[in-house]
C-alpha positions in Angstrom: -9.0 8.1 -8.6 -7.9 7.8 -12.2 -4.0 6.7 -12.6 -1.9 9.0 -13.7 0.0 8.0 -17.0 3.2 10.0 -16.3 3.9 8.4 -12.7 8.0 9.4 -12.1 10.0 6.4 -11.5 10.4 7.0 -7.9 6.9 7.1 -7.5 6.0 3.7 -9.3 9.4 2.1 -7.3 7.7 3.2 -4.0 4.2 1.7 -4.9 6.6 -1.6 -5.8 8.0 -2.2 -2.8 5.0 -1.0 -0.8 2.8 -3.7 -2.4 6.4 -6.1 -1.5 6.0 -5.1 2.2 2.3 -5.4 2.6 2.5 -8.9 1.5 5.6 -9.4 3.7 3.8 -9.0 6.8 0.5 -10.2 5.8 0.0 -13.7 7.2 -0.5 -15.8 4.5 -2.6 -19.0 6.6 -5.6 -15.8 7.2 -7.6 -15.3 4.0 -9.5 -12.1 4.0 -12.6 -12.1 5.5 -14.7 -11.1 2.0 -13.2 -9.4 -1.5 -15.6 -7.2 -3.0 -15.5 -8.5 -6.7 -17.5 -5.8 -8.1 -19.9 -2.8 -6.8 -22.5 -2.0 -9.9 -24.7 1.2 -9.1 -27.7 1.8 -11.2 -29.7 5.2 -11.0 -32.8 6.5 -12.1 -34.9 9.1 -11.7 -38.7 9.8 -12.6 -41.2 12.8 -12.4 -44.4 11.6 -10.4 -47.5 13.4 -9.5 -46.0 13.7 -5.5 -42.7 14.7 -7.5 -39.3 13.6 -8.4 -38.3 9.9 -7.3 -35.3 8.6 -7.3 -34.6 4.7 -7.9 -31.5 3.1 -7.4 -30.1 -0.1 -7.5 -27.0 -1.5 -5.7 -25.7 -4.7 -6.8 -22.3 -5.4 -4.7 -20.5 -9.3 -6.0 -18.6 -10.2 -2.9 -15.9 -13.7 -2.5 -15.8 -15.2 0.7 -13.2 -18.2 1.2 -14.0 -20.3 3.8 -11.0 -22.9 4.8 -12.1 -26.9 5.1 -10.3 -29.8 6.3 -9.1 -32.0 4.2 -10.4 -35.7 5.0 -9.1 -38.6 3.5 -4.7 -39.3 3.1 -2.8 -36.5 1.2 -1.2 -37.6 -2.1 2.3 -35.5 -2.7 4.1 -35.8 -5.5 7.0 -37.6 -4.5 4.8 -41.4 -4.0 2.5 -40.4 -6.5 4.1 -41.2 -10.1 
């Protein structure tokens, strides 16, 4: 869906505060699962002898975040000068 460049205000204040409350109950120790980065779609299409053939490629970037432990002592900034 293309955005539309003459949003009312109302409409834009409702997205705002939507976005405000979706992070407000998201818990914020979970990080999603995988983030699709980017979804690139290539398409071609070729007359054979049997007919036409259709190739297409699918290239899908995805970021997965797996949480570690940290080993070793934390450093904070307070003893650390």
């Amino acid at each position: 869906m293309a955005p539309d460049p003459r949003k009312s205000l109302m409409r834009s204040l409702g997205e705002f505060f939507g976005h405000i409350l979706h992070a407000a109950r998201t818990d914020p120790g979970l990080p999603p699962a995988k983030q699709t980065v980017r979804h690139d779609v290539q398409e071609e299409t070729r007359d054979t002898p049997q007919g036409k053939v259709t190739l297409r490629r699918t290239t899908i970037d995805e970021v997965e975040v797996h949480p570690h432990e940290r080993k070793g002592p934390r450093i904070d900034a307070d003893t650390h000068g």
